[in-house]
KEKOL-738477 format. One record per residue (C-alpha): y negated, z, x. Coordinates in steps of 0.2 Angstrom, whole numbers, padded with zeros to 4 digits, always signed. Each point is the difference from the previous one (the first is absolute). Layout:
REM residues N
YZX;...
***
This chain:
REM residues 490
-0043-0123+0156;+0008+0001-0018;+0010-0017-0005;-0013-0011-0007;-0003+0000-0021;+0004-0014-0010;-0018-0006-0007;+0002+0006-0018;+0009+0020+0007;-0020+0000+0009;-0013+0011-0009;-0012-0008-0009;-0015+0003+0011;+0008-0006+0015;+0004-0016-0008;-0016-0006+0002;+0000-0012+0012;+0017-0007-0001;+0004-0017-0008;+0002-0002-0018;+0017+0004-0006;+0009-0020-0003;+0016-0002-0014;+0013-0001+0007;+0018-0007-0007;+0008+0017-0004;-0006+0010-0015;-0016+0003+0000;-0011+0014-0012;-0015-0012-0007;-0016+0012-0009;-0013-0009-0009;-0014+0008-0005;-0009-0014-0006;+0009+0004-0020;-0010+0013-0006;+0010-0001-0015;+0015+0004+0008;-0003+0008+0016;+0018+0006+0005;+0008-0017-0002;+0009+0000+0017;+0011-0016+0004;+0010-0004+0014;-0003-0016+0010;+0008-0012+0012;-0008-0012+0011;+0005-0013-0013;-0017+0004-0008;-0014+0002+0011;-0008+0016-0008;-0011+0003+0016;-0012-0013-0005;-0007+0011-0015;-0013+0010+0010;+0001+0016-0015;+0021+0004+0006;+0004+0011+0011;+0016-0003+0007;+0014+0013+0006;+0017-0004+0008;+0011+0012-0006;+0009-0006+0014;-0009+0006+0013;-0002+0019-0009;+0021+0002+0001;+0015-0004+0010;+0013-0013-0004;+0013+0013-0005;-0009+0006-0016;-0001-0020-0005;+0014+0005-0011;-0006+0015-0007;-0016-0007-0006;+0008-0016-0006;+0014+0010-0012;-0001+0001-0020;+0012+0015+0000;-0010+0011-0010;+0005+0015+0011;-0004-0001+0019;+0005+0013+0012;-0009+0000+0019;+0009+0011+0010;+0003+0001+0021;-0009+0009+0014;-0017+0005+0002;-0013-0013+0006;+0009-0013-0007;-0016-0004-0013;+0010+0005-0016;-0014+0003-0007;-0011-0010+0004;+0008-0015-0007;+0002+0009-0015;-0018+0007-0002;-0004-0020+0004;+0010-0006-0013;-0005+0013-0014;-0018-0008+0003;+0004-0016-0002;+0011+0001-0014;-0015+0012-0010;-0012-0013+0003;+0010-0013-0008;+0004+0009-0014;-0019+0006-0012;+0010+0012-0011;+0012+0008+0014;-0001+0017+0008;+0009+0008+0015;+0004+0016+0000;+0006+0007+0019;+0010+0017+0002;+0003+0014+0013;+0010+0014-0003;-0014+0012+0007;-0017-0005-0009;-0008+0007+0017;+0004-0011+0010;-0004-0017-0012;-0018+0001+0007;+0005-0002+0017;+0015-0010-0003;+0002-0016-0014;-0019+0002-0004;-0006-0006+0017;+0013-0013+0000;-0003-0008-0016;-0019+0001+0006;+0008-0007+0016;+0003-0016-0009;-0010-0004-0010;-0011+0001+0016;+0009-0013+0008;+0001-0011-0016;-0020+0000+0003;+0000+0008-0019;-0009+0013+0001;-0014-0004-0009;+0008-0001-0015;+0006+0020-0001;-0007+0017-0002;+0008+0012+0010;-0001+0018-0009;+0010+0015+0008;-0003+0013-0014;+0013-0005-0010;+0008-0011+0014;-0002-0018-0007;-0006-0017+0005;-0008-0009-0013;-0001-0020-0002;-0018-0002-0005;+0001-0017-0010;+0016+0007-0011;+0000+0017+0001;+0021+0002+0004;+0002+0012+0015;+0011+0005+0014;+0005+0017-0006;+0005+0016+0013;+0013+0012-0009;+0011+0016+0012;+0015+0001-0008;+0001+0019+0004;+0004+0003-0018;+0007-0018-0005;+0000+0006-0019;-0019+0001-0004;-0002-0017+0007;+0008-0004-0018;-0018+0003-0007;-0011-0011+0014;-0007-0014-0011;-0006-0017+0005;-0017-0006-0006;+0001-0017-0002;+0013-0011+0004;+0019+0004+0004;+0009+0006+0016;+0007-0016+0011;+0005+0010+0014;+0007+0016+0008;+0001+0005+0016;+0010+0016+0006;-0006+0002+0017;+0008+0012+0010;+0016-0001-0010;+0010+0012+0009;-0013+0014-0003;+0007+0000-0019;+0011+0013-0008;+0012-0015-0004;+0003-0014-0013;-0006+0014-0015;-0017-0005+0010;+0001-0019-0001;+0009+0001-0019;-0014+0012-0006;-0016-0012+0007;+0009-0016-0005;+0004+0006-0017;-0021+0003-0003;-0004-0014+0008;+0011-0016-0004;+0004+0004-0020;-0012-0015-0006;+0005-0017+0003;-0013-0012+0007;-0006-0016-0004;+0008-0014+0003;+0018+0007+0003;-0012+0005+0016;+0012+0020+0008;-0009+0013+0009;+0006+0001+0018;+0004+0014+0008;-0001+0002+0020;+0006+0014+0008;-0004+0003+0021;+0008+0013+0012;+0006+0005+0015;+0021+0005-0003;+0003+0017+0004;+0013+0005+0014;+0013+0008-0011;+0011-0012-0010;+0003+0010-0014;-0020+0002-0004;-0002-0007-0017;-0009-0014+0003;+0014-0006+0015;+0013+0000-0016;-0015-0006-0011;+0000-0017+0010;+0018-0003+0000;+0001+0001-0016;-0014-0014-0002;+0006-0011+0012;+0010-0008-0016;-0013+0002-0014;-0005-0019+0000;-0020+0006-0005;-0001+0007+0016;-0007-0007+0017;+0007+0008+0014;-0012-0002+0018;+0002+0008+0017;-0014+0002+0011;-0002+0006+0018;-0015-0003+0013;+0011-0012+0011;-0003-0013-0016;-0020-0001+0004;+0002-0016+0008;-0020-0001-0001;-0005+0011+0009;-0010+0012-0012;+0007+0015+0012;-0010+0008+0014;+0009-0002+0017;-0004+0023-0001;+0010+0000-0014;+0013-0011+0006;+0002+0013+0016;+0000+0014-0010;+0015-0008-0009;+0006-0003+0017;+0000+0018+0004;+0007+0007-0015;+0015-0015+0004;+0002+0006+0018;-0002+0020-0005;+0013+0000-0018;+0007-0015-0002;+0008+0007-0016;-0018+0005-0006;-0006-0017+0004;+0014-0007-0009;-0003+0010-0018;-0020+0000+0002;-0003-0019+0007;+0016-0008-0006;+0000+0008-0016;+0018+0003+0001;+0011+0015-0007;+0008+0008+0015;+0005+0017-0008;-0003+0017+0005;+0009+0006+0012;+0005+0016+0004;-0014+0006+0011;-0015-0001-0005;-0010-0004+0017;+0004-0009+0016;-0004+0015+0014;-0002-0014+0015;-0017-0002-0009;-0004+0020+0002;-0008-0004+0019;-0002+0015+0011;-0017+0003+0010;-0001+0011+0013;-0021+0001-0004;-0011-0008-0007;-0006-0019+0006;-0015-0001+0009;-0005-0016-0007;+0006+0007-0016;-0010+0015-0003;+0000+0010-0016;-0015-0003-0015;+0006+0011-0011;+0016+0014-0006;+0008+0003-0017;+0009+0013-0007;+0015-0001-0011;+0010+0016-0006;+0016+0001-0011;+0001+0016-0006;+0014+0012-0004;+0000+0017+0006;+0013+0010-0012;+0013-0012-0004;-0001-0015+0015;-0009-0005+0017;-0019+0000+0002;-0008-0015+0011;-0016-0002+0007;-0001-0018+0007;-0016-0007+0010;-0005-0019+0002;-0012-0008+0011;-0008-0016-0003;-0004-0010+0018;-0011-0013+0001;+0012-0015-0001;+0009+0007-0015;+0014+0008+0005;+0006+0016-0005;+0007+0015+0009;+0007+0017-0006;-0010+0012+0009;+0007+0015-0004;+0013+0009-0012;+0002+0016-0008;+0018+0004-0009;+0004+0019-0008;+0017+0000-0006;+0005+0013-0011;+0018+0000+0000;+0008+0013+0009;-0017+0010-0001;+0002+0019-0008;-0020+0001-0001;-0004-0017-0006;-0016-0004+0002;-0016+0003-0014;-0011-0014-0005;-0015+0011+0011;+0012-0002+0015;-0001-0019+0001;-0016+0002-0004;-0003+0009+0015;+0011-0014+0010;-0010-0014-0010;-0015+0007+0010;+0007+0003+0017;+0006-0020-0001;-0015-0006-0005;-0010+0009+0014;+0014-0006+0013;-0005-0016-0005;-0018+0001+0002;+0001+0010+0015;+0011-0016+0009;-0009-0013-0006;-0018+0006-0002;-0011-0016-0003;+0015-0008-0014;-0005+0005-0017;+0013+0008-0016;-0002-0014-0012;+0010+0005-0014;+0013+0012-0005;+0013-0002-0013;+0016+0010-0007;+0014-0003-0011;-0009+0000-0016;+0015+0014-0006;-0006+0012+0009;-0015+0009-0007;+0003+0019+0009;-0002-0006+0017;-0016-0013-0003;-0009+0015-0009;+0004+0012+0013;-0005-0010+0013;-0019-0004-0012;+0001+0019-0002;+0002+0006+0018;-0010-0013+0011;-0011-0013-0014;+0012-0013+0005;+0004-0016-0014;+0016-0008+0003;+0001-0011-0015;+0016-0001-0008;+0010-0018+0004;-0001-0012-0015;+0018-0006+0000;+0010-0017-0004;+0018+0001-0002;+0011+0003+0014;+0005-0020+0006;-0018-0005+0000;-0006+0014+0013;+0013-0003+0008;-0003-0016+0001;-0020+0001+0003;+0007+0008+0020;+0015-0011+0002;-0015-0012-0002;-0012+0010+0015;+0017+0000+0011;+0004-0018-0002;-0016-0003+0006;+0001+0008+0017;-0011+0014-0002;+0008+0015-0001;-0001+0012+0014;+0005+0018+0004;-0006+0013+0013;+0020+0006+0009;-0004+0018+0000;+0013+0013-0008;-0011+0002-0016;+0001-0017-0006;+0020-0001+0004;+0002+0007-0017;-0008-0014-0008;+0010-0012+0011;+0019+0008-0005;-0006+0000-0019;-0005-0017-0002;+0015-0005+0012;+0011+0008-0014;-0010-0006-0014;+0009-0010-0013;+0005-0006-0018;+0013+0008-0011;+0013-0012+0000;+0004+0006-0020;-0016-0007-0005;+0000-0017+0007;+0011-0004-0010;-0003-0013-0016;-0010+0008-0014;-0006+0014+0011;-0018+0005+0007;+0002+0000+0021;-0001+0019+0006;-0002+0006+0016;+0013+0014+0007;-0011+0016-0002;+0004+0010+0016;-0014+0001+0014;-0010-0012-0007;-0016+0012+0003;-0008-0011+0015;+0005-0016-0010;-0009+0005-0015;-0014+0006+0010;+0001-0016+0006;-0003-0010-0012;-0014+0008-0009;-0009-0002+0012;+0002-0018+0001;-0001-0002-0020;-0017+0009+0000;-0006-0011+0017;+0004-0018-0007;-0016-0009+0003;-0005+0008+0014;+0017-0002+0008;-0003-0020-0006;+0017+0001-0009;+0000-0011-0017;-0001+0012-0016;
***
């Protein structure tokens, strides 16, 4: 049983039979729809003044869509507001709630909402701005378009505008049709190349002055990386003086209402009980630095076979190549049926030492005898997919050459995100390996594995120690190119 929803966090179709919502003495969002000439005027109301008689208001306690630790944040005039903390700590949400309200009170105002990757604004601040105008009951009032991402206020004609900041300099042409900007929002902040990023998009976007000595605000959301020195850790210190900004810290222990489910809670729990460290930095939201080694081995748990209430659904392949120069590794996954995943087998050709290195045709040739070990163990588990360092072309087009075989070549993220995408899997409790003296290779590497110390310093990129890294990298391609179906948050 999940913990149960405040009235107002319930979709709108399973409200149905519930009792109508009452004002309450807090703040309370007040919609009438009854003013055709002004259908965005949105007021707040207290139970001073009995607004529930009118039978054409709708009535939505903003109090009961957020927590009483962001009370302060929607209440603020600083003109810059920065949401930071852990994850599921409804960030967000609060903002995406308050961009709405704010819009519709406003007939000349636009929003425009910002990731650093325009891929993921689909997925990400467009379904959260949708989010709450949903739970505002406002929906009538918009059109929704996805081609150019926009949402449209139908009576006005301002907009909630979608913009990737992969190339923050061409948003200097983006043009507003009707109205001026009221907001920003850089969601994600930490995904930025840094404050060029924020100064570029501010610089477009806040150059007019608004009516009535009105200033845009600016709200910036994200989760703060690990390593002190990353930009945006030095970033906030530097704000934490600037008297325009509004500093908040968030974490899921402040959802005092109950919006969590009780899964998620013990899957908190786990991580918590698994890393405490990673539980600190990804639900605390604190900056607990890097380290020196990158993983914690205790969570590399040895099988001698597989579980019989655990069995295999399916096996992927992950290869990081590099025949003349460094180590080739072949590294197989399964997938079980209660999500866990165990390294079934590996494969490691190191060159050193070798006076007749191998050719790209003789891995080739070993690619094929691993793959049909495989099949010939586990004979019912299918080969999903097969992937390879997206550096190595020889060895992927030998192997297409020689047996018809497509491993597709790993889309990579920088270094500290894959990393941390199977730190995540491993806090979680469901990283497995078969004991055998294949897979031992895998185990001393990633027991090894760790930063530079050199580049963790301040003004430096974190770097990992480049020496038998082979399984690790094998490693982690595989878990980048399986995020959603390893249910790990992209």
């Amino acid at each position: 049983m999940g913990i149960p929803l405040p009235k107002a966090a319930i979709p709108l179709h399973k409200r149905k039979k519930l009792k109508p919502i009452e004002v309450i003495d807090d703040r309370v969002l007040l919609v009438d729809f009854t003013k055709a000439k002004d259908p965005r005027k949105v007021n707040y109301s207290s139970s001073d003044e009995p607004v529930h008689k009118k039978s054409s208001v709708k009535i939505v306690k903003i109090t009961d869509l957020i927590n009483e630790n962001f009370y302060s944040l929607w209440t603020t005039d600083k003109s810059h507001i920065v949401a930071k903390g852990g994850r599921s700590s409804f960030k967000s949400s609060v903002i995406s709630l308050k961009l709405v309200k704010d819009f519709l009170e406003d007939s000349l105002g636009n929003v425009v909402v910002l990731r650093k990757v325009a891929k993921y604004l689909r997925t990400s601040v467009y379904e959260q701005i949708q989010w709450a105008i949903l739970m505002l009951e406002v929906q009538d009032q918009f059109i929704f378009r996805e081609s150019p991402l926009k949402i449209i206020h139908k009576p006005t004609g301002t907009a909630f505008y979608f913009y990737g900041c992969d190339d923050p300099v061409k948003l200097k042409s983006a043009k507003i049709a009707k109205g001026y900007v009221m907001a920003l929002w850089f969601e994600e902040l930490a995904e930025f190349d840094g404050v060029e990023d924020i100064d570029t998009v501010e610089d477009t976007f806040i150059r007019q002055d608004l009516d009535n000595g009105k200033e845009v605000k600016v709200y910036f959301s994200y989760n703060p990386p690990r390593n002190p020195y990353a930009w945006i850790n030095e970033w906030i210190k530097d704000k934490e003086s600037d008297p325009d900004y509004f500093i908040h810290h968030s974490t899921y222990l402040d959802d005092k209402k109950g919006f969590l489910s009780e899964q998620l809670l013990r899957k908190i729990e786990r991580y918590r009980e698994n890393d405490p460290d990673y539980w600190r930095w990804m639900y605390l939201g604190e900056v607990i630095g890097l380290g020196d080694l990158i993983y914690n081995i205790k969570l590399f748990k040895p099988l001698q076979n597989i579980p019989e209430d655990d069995s295999l659904t399916l096996i992927d392949i992950a290869v990081d190549g590099g025949h003349q120069v460094s180590a080739t590794a072949y590294c197989a996954f399964g997938l079980t049926k209660k999500q866990n995943v165990i390294l079934l087998d590996t494969y490691y050709y190191d060159p050193e030492h070798q006076v007749n290195k191998k050719a790209p045709s003789d891995l080739s040739q070993d690619y094929k005898k691993f793959i049909d070990q495989l099949k010939a163990k586990y004979p019912n588990v299918l080969i999903d997919t097969e992937v390879i360092d997206s550096a190595e072309g020889a060895l992927r087009n030998q192997i297409y050459r020689d047996w018809g075989r497509i491993l597709m070549p790993v889309a990579k993220t920088d270094k500290v995100t894959m990393i941390d995408y199977v730190t995540d899997l491993l806090a979680q409790g469901r990283f497995y390996y078969l004991d055998t003296e294949n897979n031992k290779i895998f185990i001393e590497e990633h027991r090894k594995y760790q930063w530079d110390r050199k580049s963790l310093e301040k003004g430096k990129k974190p770097q990992v120690v480049k020496v038998d890294d082979h399984t690790c990298d094998a490693f982690q391609y595989y878990v980048v190119s399986n995020l959603i179906k390893l249910r790990l948050n992209a």
